[in-house]
Backbone as a chain_set.jsonl record, in Angstrom:
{"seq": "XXXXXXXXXXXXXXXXXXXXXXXXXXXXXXXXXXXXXXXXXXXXXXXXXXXXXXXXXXXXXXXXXXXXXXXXXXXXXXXXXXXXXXXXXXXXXXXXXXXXXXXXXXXXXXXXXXXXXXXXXXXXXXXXXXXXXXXXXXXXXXXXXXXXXXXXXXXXXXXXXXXXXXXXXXXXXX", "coords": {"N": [[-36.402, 9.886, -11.962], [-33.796, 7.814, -12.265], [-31.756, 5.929, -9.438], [-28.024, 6.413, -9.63], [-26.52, 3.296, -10.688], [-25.138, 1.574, -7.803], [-22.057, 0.169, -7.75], [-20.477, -3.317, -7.523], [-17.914, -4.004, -7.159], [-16.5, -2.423, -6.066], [-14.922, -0.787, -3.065], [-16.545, 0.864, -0.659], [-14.891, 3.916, 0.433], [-13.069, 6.32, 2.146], [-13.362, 9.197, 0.154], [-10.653, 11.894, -1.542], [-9.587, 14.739, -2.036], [-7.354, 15.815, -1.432], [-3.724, 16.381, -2.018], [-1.776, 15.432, -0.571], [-3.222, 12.496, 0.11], [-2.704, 11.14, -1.754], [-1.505, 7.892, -3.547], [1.022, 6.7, -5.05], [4.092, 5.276, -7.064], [5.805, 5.848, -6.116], [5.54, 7.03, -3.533], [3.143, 7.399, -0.271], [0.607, 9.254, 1.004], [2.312, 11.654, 2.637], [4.836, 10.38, 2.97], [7.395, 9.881, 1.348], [9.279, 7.093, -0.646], [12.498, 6.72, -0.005], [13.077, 8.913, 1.305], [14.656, 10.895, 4.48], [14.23, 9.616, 7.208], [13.876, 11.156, 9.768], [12.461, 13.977, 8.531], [10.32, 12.71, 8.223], [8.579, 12.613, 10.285], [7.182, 15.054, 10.702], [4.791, 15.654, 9.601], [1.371, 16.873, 9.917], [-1.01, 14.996, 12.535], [0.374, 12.566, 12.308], [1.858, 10.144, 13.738], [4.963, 9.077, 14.569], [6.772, 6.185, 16.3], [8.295, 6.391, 19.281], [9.962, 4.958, 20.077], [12.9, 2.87, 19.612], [13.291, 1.393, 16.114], [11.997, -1.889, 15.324], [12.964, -4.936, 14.495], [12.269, -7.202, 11.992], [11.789, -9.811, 10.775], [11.507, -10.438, 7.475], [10.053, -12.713, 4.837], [11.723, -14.689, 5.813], [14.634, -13.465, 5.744], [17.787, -11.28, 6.057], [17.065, -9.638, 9.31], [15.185, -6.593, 9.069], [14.78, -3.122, 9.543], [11.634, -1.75, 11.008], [9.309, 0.339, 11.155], [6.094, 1.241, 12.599], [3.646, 3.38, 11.834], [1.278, 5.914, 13.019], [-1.809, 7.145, 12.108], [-3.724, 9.872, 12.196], [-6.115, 10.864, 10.869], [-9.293, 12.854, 10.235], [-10.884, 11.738, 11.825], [-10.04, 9.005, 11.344], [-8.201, 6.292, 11.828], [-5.384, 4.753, 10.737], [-2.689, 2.8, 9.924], [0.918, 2.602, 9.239], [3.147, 0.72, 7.638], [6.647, 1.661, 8.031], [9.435, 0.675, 5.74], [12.695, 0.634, 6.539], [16.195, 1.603, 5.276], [18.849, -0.234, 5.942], [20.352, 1.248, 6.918], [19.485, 2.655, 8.614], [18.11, 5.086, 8.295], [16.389, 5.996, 6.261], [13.639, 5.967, 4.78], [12.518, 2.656, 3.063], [10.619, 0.687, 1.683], [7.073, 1.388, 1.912], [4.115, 0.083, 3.472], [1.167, -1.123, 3.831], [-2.19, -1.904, 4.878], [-5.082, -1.878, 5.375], [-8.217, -0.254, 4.402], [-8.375, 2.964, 3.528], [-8.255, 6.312, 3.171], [-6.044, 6.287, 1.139], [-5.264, 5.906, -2.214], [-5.007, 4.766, -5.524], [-4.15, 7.005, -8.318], [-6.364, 6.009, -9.962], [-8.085, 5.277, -8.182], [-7.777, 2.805, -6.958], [-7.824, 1.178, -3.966], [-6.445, -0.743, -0.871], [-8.743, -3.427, -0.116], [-10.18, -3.158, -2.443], [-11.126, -4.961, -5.444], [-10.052, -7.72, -6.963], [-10.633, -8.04, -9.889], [-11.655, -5.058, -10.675], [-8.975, -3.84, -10.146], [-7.475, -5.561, -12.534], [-8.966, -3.798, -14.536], [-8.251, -1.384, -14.599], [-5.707, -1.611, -14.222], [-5.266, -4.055, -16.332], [-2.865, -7.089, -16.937], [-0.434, -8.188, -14.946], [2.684, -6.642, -14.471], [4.382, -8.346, -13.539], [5.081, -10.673, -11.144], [5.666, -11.432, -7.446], [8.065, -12.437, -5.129], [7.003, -14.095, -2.169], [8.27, -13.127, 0.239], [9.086, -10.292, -0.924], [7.267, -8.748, -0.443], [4.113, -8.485, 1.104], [1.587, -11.035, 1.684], [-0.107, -13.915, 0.256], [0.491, -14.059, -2.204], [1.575, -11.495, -4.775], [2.024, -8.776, -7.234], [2.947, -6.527, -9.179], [1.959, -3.903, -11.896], [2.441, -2.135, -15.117], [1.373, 0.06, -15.202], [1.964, 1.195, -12.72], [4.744, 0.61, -11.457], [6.094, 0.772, -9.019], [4.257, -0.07, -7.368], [3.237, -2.742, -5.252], [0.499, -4.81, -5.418], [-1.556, -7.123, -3.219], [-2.658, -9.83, -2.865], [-4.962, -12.486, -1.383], [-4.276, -15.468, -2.321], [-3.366, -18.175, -4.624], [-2.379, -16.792, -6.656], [-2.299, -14.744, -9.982], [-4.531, -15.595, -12.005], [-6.143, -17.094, -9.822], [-7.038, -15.067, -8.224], [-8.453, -13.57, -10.216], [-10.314, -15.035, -10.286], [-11.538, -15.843, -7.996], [-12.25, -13.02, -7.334], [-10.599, -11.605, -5.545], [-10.239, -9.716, -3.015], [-8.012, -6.619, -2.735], [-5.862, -7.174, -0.576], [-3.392, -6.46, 0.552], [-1.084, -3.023, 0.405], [2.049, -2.412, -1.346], [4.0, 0.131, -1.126], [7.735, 0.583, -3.768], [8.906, 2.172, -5.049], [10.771, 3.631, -7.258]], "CA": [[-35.053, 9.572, -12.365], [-33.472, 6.266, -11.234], [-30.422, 6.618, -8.713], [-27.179, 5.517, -9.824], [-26.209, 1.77, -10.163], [-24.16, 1.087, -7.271], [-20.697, -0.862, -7.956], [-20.027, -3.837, -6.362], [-16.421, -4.467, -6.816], [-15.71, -0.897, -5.166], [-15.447, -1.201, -1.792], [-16.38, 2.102, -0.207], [-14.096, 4.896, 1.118], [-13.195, 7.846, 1.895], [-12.383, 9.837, -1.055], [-9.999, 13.272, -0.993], [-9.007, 15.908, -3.38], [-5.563, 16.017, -1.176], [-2.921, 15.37, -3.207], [-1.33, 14.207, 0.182], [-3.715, 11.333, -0.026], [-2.281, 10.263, -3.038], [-0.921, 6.911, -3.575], [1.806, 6.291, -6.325], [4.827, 4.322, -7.454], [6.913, 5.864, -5.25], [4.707, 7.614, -2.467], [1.796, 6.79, 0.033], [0.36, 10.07, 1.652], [3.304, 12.691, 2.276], [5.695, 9.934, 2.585], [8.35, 9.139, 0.362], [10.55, 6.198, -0.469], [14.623, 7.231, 0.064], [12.875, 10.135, 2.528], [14.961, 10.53, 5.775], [13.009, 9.319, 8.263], [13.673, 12.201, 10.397], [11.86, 14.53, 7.976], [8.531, 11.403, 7.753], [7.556, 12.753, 11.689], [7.112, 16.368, 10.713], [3.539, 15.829, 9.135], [0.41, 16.859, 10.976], [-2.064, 14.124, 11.979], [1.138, 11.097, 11.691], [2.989, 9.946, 14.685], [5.945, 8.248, 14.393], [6.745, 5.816, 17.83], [9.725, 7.132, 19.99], [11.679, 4.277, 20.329], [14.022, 2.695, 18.006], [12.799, 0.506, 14.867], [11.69, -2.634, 15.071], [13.818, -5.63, 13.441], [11.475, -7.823, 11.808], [12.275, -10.642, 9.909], [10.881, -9.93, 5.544], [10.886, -13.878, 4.147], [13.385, -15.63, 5.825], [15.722, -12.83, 5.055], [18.366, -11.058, 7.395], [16.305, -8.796, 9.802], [14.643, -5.384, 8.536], [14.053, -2.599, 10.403], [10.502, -0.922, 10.499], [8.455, 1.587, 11.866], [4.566, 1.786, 12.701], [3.051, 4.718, 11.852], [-0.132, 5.719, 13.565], [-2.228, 8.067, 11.488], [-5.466, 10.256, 12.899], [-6.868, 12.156, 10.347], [-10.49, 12.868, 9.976], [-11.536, 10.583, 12.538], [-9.792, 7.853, 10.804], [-6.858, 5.621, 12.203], [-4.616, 4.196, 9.74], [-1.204, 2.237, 10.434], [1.047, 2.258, 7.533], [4.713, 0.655, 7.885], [7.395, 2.207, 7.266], [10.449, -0.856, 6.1], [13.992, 1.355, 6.614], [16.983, 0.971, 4.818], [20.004, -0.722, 6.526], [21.19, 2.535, 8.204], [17.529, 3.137, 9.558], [17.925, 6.766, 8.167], [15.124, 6.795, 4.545], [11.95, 5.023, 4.384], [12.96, 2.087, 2.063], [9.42, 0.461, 1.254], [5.95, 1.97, 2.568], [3.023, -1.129, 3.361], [-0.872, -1.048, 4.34], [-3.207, -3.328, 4.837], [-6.504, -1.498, 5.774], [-9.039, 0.197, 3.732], [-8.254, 4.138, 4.495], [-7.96, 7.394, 1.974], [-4.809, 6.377, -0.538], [-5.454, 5.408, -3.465], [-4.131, 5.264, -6.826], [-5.409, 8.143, -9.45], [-7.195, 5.269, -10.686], [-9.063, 5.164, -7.163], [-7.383, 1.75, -6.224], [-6.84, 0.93, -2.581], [-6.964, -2.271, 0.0], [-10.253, -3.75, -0.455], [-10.755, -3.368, -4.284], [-11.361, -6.306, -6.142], [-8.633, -7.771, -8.171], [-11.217, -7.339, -11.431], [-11.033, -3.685, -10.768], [-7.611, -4.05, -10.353], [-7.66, -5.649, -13.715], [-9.891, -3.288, -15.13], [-7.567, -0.469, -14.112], [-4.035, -1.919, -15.129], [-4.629, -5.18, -17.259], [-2.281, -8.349, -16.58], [0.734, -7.788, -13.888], [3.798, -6.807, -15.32], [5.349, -9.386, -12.898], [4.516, -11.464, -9.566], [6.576, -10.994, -6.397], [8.205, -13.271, -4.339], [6.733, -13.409, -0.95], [10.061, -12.302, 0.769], [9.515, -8.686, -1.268], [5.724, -7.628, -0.135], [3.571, -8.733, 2.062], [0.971, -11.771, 1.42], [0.422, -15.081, -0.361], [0.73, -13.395, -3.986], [1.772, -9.871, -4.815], [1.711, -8.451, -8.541], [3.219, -5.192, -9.551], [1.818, -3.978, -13.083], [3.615, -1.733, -16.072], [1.047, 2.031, -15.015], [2.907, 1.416, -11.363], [5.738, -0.387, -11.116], [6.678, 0.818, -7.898], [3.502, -0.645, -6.57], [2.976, -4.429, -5.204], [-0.89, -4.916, -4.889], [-0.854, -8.085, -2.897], [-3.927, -10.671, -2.388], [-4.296, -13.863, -0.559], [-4.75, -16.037, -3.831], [-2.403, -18.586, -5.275], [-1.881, -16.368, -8.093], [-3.555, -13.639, -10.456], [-5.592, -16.259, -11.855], [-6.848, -17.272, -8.768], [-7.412, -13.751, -7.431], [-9.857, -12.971, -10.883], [-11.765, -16.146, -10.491], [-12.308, -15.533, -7.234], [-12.414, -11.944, -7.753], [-10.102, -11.185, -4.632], [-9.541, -7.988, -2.862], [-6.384, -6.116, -2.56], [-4.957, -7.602, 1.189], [-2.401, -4.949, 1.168], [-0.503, -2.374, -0.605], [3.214, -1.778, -0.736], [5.273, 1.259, -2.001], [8.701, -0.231, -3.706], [9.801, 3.083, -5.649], [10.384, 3.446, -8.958]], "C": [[-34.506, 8.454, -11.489], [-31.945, 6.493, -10.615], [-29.227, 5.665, -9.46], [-26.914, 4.626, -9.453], [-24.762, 1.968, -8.996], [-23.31, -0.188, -7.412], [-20.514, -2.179, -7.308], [-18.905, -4.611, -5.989], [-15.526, -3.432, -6.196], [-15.984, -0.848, -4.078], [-15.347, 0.786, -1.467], [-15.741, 3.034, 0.717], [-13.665, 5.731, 1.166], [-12.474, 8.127, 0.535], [-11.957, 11.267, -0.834], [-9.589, 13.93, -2.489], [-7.858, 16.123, -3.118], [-5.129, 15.687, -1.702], [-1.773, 14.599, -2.275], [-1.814, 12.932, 0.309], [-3.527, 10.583, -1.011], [-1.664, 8.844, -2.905], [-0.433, 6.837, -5.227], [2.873, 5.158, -6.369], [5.718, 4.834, -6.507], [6.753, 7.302, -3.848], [3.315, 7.423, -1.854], [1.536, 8.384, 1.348], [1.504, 10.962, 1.081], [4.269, 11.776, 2.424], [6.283, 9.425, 1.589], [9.264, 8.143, 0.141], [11.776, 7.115, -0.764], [14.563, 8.758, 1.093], [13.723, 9.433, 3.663], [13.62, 10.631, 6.338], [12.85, 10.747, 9.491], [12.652, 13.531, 9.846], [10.469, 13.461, 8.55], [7.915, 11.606, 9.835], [7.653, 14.158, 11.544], [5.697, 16.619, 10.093], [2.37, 15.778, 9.967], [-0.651, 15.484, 10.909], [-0.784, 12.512, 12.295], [2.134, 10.922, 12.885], [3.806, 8.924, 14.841], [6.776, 7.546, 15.638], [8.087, 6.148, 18.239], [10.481, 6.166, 20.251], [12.038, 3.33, 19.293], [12.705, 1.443, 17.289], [12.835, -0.754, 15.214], [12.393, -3.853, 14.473], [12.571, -6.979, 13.331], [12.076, -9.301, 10.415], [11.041, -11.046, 8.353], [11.479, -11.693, 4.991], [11.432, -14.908, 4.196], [14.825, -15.125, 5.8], [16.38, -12.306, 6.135], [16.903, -9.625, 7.746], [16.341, -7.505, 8.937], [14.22, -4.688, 9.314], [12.98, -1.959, 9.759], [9.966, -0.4, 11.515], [6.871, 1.475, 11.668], [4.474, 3.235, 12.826], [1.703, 5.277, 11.667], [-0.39, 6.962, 12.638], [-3.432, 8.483, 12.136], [-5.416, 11.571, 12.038], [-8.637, 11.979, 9.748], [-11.245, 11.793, 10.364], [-11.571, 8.954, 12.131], [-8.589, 7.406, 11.332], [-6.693, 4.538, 11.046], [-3.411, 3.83, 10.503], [-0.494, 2.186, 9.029], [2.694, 1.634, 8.221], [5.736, 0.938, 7.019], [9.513, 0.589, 6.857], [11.925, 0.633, 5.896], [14.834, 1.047, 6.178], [17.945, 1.007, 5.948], [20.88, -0.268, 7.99], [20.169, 2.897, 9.462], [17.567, 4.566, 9.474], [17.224, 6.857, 6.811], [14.581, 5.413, 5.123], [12.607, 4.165, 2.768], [11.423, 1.312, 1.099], [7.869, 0.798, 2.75], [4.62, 0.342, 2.405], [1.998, -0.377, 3.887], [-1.21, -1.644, 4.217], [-4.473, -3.013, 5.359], [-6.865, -0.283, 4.676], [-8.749, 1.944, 4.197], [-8.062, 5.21, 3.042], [-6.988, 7.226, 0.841], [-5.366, 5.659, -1.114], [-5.375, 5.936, -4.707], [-4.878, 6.126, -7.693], [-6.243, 7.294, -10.139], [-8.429, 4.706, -9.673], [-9.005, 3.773, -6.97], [-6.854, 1.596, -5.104], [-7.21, -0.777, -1.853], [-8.478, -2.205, -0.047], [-11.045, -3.84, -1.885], [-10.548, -4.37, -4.349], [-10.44, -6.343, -7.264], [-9.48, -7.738, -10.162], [-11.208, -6.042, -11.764], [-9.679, -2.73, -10.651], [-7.208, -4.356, -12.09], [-7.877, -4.715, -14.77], [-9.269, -1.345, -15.518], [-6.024, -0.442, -15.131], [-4.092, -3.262, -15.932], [-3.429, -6.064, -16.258], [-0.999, -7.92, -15.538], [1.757, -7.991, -14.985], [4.874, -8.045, -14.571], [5.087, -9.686, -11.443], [6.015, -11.347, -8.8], [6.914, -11.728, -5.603], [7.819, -12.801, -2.655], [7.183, -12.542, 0.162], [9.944, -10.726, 0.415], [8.451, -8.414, -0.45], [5.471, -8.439, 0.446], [2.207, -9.601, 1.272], [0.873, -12.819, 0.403], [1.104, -14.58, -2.078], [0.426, -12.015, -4.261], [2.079, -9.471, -6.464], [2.196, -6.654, -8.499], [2.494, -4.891, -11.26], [2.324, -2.452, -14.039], [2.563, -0.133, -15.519], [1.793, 2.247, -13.653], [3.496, 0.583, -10.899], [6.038, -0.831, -10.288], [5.77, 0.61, -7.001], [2.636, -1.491, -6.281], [1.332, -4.146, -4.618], [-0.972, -6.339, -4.692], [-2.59, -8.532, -2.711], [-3.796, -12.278, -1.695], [-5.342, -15.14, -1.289], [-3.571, -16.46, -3.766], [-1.529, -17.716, -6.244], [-2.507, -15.703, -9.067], [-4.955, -14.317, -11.099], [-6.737, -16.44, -10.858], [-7.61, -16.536, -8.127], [-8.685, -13.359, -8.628], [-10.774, -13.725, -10.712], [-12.517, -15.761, -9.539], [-12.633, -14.316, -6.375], [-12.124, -11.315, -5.956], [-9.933, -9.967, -3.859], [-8.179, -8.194, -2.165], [-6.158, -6.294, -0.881], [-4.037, -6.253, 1.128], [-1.654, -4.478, -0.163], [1.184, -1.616, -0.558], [3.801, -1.112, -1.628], [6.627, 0.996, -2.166], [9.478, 0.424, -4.132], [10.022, 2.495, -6.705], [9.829, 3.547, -10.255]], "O": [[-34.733, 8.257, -10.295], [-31.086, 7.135, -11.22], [-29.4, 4.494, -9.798], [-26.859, 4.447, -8.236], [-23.654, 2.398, -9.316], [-23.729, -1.332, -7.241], [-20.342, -1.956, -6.11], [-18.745, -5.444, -5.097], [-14.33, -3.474, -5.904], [-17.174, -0.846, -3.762], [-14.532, 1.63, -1.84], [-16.088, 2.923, 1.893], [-13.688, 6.344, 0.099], [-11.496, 7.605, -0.001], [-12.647, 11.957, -0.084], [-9.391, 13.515, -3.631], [-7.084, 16.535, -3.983], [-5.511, 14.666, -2.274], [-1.066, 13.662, -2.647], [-0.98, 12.082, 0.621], [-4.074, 9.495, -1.189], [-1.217, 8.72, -1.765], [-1.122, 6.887, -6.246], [2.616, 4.12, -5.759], [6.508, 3.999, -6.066], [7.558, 8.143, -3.447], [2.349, 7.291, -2.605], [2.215, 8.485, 2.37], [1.791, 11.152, -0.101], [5.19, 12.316, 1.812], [5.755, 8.535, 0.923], [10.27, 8.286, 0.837], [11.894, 8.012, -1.598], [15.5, 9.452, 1.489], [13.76, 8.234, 3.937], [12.564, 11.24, 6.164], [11.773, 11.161, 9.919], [12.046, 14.12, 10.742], [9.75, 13.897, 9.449], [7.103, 10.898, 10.431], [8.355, 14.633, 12.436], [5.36, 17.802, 10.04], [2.221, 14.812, 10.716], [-1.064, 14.963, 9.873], [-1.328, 11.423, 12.48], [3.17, 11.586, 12.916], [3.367, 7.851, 15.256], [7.583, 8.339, 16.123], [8.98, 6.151, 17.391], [11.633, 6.354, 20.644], [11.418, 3.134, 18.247], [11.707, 0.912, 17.776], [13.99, -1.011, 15.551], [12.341, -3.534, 13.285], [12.096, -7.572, 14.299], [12.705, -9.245, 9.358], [10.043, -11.766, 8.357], [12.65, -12.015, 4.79], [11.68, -15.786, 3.369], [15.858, -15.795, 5.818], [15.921, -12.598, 7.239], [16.174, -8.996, 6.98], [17.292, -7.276, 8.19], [13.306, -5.12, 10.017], [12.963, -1.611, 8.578], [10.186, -0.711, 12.686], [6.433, 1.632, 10.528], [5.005, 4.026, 13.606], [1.052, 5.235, 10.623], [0.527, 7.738, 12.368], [-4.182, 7.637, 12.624], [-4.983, 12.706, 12.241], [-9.033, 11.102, 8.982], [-11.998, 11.088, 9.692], [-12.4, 8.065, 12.331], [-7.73, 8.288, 11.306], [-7.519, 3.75, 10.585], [-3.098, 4.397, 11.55], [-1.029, 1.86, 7.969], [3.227, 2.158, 9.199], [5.865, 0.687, 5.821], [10.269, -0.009, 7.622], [11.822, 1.471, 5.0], [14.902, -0.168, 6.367], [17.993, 1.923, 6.769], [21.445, -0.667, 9.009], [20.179, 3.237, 10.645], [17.144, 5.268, 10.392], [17.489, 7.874, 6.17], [14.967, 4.364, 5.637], [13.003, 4.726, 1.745], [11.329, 1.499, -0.114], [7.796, 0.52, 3.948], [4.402, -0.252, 1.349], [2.014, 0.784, 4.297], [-0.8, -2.402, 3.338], [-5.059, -3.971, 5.863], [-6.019, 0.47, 4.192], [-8.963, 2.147, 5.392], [-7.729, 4.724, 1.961], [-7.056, 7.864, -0.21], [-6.005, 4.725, -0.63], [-5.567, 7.103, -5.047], [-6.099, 6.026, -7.817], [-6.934, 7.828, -11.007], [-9.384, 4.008, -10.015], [-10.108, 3.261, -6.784], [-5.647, 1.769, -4.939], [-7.983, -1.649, -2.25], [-9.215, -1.219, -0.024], [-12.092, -4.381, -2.242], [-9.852, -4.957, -3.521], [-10.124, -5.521, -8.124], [-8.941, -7.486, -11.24], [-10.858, -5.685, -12.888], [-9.422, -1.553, -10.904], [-6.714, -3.472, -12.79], [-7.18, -4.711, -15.784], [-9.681, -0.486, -16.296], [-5.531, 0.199, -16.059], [-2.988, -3.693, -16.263], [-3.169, -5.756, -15.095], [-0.835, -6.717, -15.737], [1.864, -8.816, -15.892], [5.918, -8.479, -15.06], [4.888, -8.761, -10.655], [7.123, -11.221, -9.32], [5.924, -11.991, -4.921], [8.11, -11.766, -2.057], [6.661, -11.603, 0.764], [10.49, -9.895, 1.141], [8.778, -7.668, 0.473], [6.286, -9.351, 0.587], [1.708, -9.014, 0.312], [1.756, -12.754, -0.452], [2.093, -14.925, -2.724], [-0.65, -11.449, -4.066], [2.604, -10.494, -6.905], [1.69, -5.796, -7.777], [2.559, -5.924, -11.926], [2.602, -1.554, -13.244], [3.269, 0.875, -15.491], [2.232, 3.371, -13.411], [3.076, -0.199, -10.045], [6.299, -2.019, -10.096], [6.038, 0.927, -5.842], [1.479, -1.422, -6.696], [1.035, -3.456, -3.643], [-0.602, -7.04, -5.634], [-3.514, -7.751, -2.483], [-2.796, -12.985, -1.567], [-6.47, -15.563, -1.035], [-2.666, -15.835, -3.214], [-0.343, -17.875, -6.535], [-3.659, -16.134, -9.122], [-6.095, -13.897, -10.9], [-7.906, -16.074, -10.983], [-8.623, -16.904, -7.532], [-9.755, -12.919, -8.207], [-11.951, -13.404, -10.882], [-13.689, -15.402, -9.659], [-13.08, -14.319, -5.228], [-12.984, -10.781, -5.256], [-9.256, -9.127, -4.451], [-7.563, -9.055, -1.536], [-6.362, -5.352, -0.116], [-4.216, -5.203, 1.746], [-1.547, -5.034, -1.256], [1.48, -0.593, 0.061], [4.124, -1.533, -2.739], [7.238, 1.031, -1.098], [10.66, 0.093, -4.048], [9.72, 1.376, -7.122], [10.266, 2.847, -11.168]]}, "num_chains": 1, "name": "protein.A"}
């Protein structure tokens, strides 16, 4: 019997049956967008840094605060950032940018290839100015609205030709 063809637009990683490992439109792990942040350091495994938030400048735009958040589960370190709204009390958008357990029920995370991206959701329901997400060209599409899969491509064109992987992934709600 001949072994199964291995893929080679799937980059390999862990996979989970958690449904905390989930990634959706408007959640990455157990965090939630519009979650107080005080709740988002009560999960085992996720440590949230003890002193105040971060002001980072998103764009060009007025400062944003955010939060690193170190993850150690299953001998895996993950960073995910958390962007805060205004008050710095809810998680306003969730980012990533390394290869690590979330991924979408369609088994999309950083490192897929924007054809399996494709292949998954079809054409972007709409491109993102750099200012919202994170990298040169970011694409939300109509199965998850509420989530920018970003590549470092002119533009979705660009990203199938040269059959890009996902640079990072940000949670926008919704």
């Amino acid at each position: 019997m001949k072994p199964p063809e291995k893929r080679q637009d799937v980059v390999n990683k862990p996979t989970t049956t958690n449904a905390a490992a989930e990634l959706a439109s408007d959640h990455a792990g157990p965090f939630r967008i519009g979650m107080l942040i005080d709740q988002a350091g009560n999960f085992p495994g996720y440590a949230l840094p003890v002193d105040e938030p971060a002001l980072v400048l998103c764009g060009g735009h007025s400062p944003v605060p955010k939060l690193e958040v170190l993850a150690h589960r299953g001998g895996t370190h993950e960073t995910l950032r958390l962007q805060l709204t205004a008050d710095e009390s809810r998680i306003a958008v969730i980012q990533f940018e390394r290869p690590n357990a979330l991924q979408t029920a369609e088994g999309i995370g950083v490192q897929d290839k924007a054809r399996s991206v494709a292949k998954a959701y079809g054409k972007p329901a709409r491109e993102l100015p750099q200012a919202v997400a994170q990298g040169p060209f970011c694409a939300t599409f109509a199965a998850h609205p509420g989530l920018a899969f970003c590549f470092d491509s002119t533009g979705w064109d660009d990203a199938l030709s040269r059959n890009a992987p996902v640079s990072a992934i940000c949670v926008l709600g919704g």
